[in-house]
C-alpha positions as CSV (number, residue, x, y, z in Angstrom):
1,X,-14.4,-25.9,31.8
2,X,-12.1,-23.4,30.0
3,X,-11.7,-21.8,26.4
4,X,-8.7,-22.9,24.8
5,X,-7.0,-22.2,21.9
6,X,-8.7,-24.1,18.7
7,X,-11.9,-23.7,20.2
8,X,-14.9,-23.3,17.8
9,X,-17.2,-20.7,19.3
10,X,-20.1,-18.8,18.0
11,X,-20.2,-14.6,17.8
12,X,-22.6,-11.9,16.6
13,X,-20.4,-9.3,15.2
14,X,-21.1,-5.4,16.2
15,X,-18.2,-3.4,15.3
16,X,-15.5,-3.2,12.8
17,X,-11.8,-2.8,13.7
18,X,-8.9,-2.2,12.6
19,X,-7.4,-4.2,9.4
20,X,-10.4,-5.5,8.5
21,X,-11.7,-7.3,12.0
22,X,-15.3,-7.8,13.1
23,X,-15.7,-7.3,16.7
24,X,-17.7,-9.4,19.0
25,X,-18.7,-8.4,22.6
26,X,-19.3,-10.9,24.8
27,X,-19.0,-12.2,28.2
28,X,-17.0,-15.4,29.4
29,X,-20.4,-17.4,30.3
30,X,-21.4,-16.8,26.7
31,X,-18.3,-18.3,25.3
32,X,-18.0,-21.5,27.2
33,X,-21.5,-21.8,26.4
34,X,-23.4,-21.1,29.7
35,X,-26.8,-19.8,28.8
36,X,-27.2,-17.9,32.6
37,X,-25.5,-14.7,31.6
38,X,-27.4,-12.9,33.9
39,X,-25.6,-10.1,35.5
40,X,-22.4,-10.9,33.4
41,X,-20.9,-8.3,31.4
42,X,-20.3,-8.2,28.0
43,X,-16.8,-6.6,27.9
44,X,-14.8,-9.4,26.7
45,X,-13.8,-8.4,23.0
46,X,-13.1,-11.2,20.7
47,X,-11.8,-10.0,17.1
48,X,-12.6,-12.6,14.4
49,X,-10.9,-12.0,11.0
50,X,-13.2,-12.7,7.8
51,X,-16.6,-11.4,9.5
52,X,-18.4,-8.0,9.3
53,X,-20.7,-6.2,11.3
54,X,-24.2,-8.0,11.2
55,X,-22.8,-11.3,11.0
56,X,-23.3,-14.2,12.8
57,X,-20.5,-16.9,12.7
58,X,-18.4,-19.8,14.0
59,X,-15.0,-18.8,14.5
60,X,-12.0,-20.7,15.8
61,X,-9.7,-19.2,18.6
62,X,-6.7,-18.3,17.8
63,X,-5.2,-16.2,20.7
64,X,-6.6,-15.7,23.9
65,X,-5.4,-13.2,26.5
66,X,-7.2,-11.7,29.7
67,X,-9.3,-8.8,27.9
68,X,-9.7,-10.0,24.4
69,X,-9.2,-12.8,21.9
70,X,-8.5,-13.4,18.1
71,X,-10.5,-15.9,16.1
72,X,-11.0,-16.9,12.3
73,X,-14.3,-17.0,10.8
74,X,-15.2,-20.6,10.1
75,X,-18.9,-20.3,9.0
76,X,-21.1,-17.6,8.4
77,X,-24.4,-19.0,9.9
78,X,-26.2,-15.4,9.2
79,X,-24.6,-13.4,6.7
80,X,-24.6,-9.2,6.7
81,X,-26.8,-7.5,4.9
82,X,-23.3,-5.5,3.9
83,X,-21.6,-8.4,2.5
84,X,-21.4,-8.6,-1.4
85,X,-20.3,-11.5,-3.7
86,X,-16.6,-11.5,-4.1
87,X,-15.7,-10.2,-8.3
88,X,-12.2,-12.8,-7.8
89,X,-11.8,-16.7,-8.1
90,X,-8.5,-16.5,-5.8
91,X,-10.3,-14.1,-3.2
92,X,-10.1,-15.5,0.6
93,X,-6.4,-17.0,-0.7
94,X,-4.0,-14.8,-1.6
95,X,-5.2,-12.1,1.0
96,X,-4.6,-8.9,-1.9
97,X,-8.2,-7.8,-2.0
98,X,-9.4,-8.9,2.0
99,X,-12.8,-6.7,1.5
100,X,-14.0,-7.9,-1.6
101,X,-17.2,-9.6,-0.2
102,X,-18.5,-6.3,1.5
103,X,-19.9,-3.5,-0.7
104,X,-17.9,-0.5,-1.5
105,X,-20.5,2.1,0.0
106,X,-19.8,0.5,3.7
107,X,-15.6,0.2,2.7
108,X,-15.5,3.4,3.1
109,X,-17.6,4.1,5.4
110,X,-15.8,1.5,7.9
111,X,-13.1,3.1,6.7
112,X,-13.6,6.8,7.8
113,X,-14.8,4.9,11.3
114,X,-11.3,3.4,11.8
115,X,-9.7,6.6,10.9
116,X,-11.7,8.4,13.2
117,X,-11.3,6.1,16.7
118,X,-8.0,5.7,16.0
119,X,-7.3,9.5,16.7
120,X,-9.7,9.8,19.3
121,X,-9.2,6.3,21.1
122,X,-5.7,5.7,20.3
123,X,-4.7,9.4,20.1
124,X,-6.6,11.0,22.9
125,X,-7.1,13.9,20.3
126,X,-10.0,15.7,20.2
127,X,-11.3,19.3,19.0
128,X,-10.9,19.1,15.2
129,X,-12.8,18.4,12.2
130,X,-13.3,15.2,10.3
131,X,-14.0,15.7,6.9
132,X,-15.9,13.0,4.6
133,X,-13.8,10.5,3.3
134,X,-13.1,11.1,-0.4
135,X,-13.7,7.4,-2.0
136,X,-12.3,6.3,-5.3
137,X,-14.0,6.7,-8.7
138,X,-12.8,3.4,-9.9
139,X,-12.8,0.2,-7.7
140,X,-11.5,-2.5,-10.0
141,X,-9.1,-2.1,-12.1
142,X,-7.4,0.8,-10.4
143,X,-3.6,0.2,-9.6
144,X,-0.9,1.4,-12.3
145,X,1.4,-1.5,-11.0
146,X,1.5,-4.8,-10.2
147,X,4.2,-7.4,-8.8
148,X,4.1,-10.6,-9.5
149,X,6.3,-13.1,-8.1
150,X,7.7,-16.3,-9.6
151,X,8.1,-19.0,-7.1
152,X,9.7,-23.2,-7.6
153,X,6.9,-23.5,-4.7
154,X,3.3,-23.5,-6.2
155,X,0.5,-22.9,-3.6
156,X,-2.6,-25.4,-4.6
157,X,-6.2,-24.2,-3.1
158,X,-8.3,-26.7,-1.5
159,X,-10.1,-26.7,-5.2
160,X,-6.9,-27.8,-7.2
161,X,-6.6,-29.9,-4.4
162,X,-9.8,-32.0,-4.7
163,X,-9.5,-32.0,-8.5
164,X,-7.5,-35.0,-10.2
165,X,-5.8,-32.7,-12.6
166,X,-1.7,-32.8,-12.4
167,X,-0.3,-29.6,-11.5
168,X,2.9,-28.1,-11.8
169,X,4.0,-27.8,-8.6
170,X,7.6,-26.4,-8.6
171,X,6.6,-23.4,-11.2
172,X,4.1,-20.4,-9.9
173,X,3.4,-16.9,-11.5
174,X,1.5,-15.2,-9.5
175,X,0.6,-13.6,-5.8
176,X,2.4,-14.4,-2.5
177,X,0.1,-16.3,0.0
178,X,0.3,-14.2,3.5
179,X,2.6,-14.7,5.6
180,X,4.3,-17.7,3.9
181,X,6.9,-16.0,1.8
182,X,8.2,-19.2,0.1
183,X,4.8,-20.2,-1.6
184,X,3.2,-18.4,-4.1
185,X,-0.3,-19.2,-5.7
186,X,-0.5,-19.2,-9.8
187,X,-2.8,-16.8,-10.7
188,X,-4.4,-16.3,-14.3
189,X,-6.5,-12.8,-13.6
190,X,-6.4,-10.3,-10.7
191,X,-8.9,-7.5,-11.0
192,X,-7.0,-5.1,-9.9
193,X,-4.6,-3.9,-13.4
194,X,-6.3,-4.2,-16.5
195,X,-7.1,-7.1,-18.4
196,X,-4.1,-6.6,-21.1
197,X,-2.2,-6.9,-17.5
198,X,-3.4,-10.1,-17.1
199,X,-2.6,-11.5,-20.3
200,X,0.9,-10.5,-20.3
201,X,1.1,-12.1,-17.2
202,X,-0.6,-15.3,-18.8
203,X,1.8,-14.9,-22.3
204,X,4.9,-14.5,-19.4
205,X,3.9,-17.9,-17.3
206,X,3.6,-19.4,-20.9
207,X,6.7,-18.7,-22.5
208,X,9.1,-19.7,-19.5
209,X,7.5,-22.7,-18.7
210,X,7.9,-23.6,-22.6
211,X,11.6,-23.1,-21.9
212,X,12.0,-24.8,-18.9
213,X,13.3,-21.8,-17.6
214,X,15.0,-21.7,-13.7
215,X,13.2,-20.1,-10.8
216,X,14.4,-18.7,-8.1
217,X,14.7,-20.3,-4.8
218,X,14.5,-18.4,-1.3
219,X,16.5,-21.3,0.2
220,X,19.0,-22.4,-2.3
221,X,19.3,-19.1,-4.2
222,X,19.6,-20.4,-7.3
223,X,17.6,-20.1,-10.1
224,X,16.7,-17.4,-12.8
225,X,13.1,-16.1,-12.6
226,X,12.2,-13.7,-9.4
227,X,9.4,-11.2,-9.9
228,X,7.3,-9.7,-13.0
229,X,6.5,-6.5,-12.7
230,X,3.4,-4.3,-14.7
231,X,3.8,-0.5,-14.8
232,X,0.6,1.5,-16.9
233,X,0.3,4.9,-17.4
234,X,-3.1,6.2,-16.9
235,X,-3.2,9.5,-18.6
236,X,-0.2,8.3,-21.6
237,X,-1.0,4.4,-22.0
238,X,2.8,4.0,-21.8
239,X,3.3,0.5,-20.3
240,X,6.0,-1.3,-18.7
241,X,7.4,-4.9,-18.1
242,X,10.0,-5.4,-16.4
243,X,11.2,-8.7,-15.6
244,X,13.6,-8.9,-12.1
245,X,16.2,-12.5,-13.0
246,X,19.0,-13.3,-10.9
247,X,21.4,-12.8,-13.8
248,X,22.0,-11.5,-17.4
249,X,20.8,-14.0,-20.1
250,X,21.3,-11.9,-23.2
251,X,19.5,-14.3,-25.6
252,X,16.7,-15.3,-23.7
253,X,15.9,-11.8,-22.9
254,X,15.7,-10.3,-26.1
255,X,13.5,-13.9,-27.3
256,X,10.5,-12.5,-24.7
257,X,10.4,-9.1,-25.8
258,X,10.6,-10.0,-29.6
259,X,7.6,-12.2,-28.9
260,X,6.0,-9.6,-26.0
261,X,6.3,-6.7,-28.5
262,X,4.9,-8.8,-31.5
263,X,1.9,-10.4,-29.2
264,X,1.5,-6.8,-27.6
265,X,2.6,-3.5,-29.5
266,X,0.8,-1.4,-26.8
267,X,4.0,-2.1,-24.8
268,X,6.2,0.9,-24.9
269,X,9.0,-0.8,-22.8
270,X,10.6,-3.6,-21.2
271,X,13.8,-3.9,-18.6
272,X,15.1,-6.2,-17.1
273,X,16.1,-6.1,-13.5
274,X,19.1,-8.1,-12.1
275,X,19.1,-8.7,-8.3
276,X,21.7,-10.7,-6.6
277,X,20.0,-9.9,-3.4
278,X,18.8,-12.6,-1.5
279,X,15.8,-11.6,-0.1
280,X,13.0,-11.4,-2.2
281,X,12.3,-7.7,-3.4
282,X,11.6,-7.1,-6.6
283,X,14.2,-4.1,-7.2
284,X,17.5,-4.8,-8.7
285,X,21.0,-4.0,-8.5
286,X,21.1,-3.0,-12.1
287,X,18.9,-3.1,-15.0
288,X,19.1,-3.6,-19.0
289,X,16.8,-2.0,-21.4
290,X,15.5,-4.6,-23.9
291,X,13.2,-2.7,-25.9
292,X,11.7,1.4,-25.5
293,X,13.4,4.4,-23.4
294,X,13.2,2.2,-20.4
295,X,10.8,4.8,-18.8
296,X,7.1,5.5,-18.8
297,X,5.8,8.5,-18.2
298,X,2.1,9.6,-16.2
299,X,0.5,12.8,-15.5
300,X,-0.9,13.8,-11.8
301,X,-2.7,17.5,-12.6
302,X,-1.5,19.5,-15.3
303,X,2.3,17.7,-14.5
304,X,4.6,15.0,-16.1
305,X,6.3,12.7,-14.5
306,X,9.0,10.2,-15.5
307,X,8.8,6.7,-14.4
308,X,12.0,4.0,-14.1
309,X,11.4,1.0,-13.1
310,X,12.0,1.5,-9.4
311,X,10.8,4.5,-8.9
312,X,7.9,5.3,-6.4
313,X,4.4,6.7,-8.1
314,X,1.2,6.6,-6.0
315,X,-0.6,3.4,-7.3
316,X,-3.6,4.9,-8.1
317,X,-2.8,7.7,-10.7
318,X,-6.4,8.9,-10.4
319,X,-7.1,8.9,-6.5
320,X,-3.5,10.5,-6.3
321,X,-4.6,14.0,-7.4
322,X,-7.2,13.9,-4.9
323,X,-4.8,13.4,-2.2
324,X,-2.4,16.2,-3.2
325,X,-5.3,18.3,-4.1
326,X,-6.3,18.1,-0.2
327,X,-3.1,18.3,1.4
328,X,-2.6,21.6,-0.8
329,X,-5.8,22.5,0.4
330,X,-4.6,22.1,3.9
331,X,-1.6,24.0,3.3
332,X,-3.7,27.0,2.3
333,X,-0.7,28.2,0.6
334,X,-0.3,32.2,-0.1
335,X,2.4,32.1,-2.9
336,X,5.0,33.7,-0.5
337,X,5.5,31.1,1.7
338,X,8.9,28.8,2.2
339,X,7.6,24.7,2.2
340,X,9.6,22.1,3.1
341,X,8.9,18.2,1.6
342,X,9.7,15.6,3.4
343,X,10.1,12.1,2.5
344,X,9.6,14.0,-1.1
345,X,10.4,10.5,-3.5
346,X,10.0,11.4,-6.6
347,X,8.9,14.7,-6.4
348,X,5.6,14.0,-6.9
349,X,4.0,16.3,-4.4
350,X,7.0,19.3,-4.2
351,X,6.2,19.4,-8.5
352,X,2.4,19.6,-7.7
353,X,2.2,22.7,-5.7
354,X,5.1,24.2,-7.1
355,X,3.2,26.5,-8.4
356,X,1.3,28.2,-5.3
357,X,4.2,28.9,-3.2
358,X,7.7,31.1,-3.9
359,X,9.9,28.3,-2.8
360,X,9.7,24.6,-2.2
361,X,12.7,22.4,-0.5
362,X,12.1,18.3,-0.8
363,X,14.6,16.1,1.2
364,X,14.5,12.8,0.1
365,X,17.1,9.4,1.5
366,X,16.9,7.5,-1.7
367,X,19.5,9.2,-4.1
368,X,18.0,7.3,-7.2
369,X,14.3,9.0,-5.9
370,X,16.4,12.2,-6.0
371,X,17.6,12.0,-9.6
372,X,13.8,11.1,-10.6
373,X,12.8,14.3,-9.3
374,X,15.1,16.4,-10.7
375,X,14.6,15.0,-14.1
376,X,10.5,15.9,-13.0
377,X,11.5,19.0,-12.4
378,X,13.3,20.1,-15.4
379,X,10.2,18.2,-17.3
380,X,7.8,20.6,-16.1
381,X,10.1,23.6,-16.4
382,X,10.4,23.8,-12.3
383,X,12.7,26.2,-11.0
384,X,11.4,27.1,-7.6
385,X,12.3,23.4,-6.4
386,X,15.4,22.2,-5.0
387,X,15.7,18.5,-4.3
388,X,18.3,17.5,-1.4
389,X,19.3,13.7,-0.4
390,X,19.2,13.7,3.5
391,X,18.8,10.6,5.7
392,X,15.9,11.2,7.6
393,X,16.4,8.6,10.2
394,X,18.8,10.7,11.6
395,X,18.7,15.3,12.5
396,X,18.3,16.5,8.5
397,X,19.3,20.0,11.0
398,X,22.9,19.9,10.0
399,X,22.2,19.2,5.9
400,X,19.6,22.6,6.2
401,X,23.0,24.3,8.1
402,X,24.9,22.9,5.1
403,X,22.9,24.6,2.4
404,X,22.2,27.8,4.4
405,X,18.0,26.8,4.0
406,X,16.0,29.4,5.0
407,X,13.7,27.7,7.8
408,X,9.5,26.7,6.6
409,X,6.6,28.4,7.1
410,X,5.0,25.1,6.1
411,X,6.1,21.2,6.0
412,X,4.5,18.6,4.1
413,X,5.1,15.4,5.4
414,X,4.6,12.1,3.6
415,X,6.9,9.1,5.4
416,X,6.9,5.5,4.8
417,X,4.0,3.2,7.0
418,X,6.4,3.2,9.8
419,X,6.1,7.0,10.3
420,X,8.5,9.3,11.3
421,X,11.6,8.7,13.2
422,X,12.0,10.4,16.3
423,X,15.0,12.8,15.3
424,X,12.7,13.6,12.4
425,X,10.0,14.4,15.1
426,X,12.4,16.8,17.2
427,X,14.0,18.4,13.6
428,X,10.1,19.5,12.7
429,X,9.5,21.1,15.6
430,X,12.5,22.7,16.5
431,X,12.3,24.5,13.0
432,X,9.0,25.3,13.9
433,X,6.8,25.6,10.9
434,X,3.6,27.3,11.1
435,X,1.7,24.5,9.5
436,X,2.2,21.2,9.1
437,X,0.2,19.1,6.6
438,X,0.9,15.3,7.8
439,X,0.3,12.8,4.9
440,X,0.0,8.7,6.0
441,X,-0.6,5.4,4.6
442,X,-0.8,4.5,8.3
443,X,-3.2,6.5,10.2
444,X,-2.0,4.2,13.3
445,X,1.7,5.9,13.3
446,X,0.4,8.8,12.3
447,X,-1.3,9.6,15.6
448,X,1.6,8.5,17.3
449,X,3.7,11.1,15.7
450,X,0.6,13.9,16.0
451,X,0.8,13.4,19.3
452,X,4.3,14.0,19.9
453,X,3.6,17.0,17.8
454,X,0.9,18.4,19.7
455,X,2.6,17.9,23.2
456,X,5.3,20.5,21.4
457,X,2.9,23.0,21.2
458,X,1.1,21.8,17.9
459,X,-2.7,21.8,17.2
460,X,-5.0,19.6,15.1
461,X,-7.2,21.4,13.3
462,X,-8.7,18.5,11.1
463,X,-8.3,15.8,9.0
464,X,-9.6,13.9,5.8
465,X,-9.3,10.2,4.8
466,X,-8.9,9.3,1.3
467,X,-9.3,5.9,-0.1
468,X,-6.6,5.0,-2.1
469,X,-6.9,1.1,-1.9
470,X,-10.3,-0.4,-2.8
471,X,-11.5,-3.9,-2.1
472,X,-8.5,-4.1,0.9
473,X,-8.7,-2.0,4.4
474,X,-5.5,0.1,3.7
475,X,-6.5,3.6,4.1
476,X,-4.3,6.9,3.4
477,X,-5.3,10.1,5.5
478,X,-4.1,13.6,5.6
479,X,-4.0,15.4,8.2
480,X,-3.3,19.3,9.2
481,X,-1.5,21.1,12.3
482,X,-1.0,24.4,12.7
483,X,0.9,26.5,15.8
């Protein structure tokens, strides 16, 4: 007898992994159900998805190598202690909020766990400090945008399913199903914006439909509705809609935002994005400003910030300041010093601790990030940044020759999820900065890169997760070097 693939096996979960994995430890005899597991040991790891520590469950096999397996949680048989009753209808189907069922007191306590075997299994560091995760204040309701994507392919749960009612299957407003980028399920409340979110997103699905208004379609590209998109100010209350179409329609356009404004006056804007890009991002090649400035604007600290409708502002206004509060904490900043910002966007973090150091130099690829963060600047009376578009996927070296840049005492580094790029890497360290503060959405690259760092001489002196993204397993950390 061997396990196969589709096998239905039962686990007692004992650790939590990465992404949101329980962890079973078992041996072979266990899993082909052999009750003599006498001097067998346990050290074949078997990941199930949808379980948590404590559990007990039956879980089908998905991928099965020498040294570990995957597995999806079919039944829980014995539930965690841990586990909590999930706030959303939709939850276990369109994968936004995958932690939902499992208090928030042990989200972020898993959290800090994977944060810290990460460095010291995956990076082989050791020697520093681990400071205490700093959680969010708010767990619902937290996010200052949401995308929502329009789809001629409506995802029906097992519920709708069973149900005799008549659906409409070709139009969907709502959340992308994972890893099926064609469907999308229709969603009438997501807990995460607020609830006048929710109901523009109800009023949207409502006045298209009454139209028989086009979506678009991945595979034919044709077809006028793509992506909705929510934008709220936290501090201001300035909100923005911006709808992404495939085209111009002049008269239908300025029909939804007569009846948006008129159904919701708390709207300060509404653009309209038109992509003629065929894959599916909700960012256009130009936009139109139907009603407002076409901006909102949020505060992080004491500073303003403009905000167009593609530019990039930490999702959770709120849990933001805490992050740039530590990483300026980590830079321990004199007021003398020379900083350089990488991966600098919109000038979010260069504007923020502008004020503790003489100079600040943020190098940014986007040039429409750029222009956002001058216009920051100037709306904070900043003089003592300078904001410079340089690719960094390739040496930045030759754009600091360029300018004649004095060279950092101290870099802040914030890059995408895939991290740093090598020639960014070997940039960093030949200008040799005495401290690097290392910002990531990814604490996985961010080892990687840390380590490369520390084999150039580099130290880690500590680090400090920050929980940016409630109710899913995404975790942000900063982390500080010195030489």
């Amino acid at each position: 007898m061997k396990i196969k693939k589709g096998d239905i096996v039962q686990l007692q979960i004992e650790k939590y992994a990465f992404e949101g994995k329980g962890i079973a430890k078992v041996s072979k005899n266990e899993l082909l159900g052999i009750n003599d597991t006498d001097g067998a040991e346990k050290n074949y790891v078997v990941f199930v998805h949808g379980s948590y520590p404590g559990d007990v469950v039956k879980a089908r096999l998905t991928k099965i190598k020498k040294s570990y397996a995957e597995a999806i949680t079919t039944e829980i048989i014995s539930a965690s202690p841990d586990r909590v009753k999930a706030k959303c209808k939709y939850f276990g189907v369109c994968g936004g909020c995958k932690q939902q069922d499992l208090s928030y007191q042990k989200q972020t306590e898993y959290k800090q766990l994977q944060v810290e075997e990460i460095f010291y299994k995956l990076g082989g560091l050791s020697n520093f400090i681990v400071e205490k995760i700093l959680p969010s204040d708010d767990v619902y309701y937290y996010r200052n945008k949401m995308e929502f994507s329009f789809s001629d392919k409506r995802w029906l749960t097992k519920k709708e399913i069973a149900t005799e009612d008549k659906f409409q299957k070709n139009f969907a407003l709502g959340l992308h199903i994972p890893k099926i980028f064609d469907k999308v399920l229709d969603v009438d409340e997501c807990f995460l914006q607020s609830e006048l979110s929710n109901s523009i997103l109800n009023f949207t699905r409502k006045f298209f439909l009454h139209r028989n208004t086009s979506v678009y379609s991945t595979k034919t590209h044709t077809g006028y509705l793509r992506n909705l998109v929510i934008r709220q100010s936290y501090h201001t209350k300035d909100l923005m809609v911006n709808l992404v179409t495939s085209e111009e329609n002049d008269e239908l356009l300025k029909e939804y935002s007569e009846n948006l404004v008129n159904s919701y006056p708390a709207i300060t804007t509404i653009v309209n994005n038109i992509s003629k890009k065929l894959s599916a991002v909700a960012v256009g090649d130009y936009e139109k400003v139907y009603f407002g400035s076409g901006y909102i604007f949020d505060k992080i600290g004491d500073y303003t910030f403009r905000i167009s409708a593609n530019s990039f502002f930490q999702t959770n206004t709120k849990q933001a300041e805490k992050l740039y509060q530590t990483a300026l904490e980590f830079a321990e900043l004199k007021g003398d010093e020379i900083v350089y910002d990488l991966y600098s966007g919109a000038g979010t973090i260069a504007i923020y601790i502008s004020e503790k150091t003489k100079q600040v130099f943020a190098f940014e690829s986007v040039q429409s990030a750029v222009e956002d963060a001058i216009v920051n600047a100037q709306l904070n009376n900043i003089s003592n940044v300078k904001f410079i578009t340089a690719d960094l996927y390739k040496s930045f070296l030759p754009v600091i020759q360029k300018n004649n840049l004095p060279y950092p005492d101290v870099m802040i580094i914030d890059p995408p999820r895939s991290g740093m790029h090598n020639n960014t890497v070997d940039d960093v360290i030949q200008l040799s900065p005495r401290r690097i503060v290392y910002v990531s959405c990814n604490p996985t690259t961010q080892v990687r890169d840390i380590k490369m760092f520390s084999d150039a001489g580099y130290k880690l002196i500590k680090i400090r997760p920050v929980d940016m993204f409630p109710q899913t397993y995404h975790i942000e950390n900063v982390a500080l070097l010195i030489k």
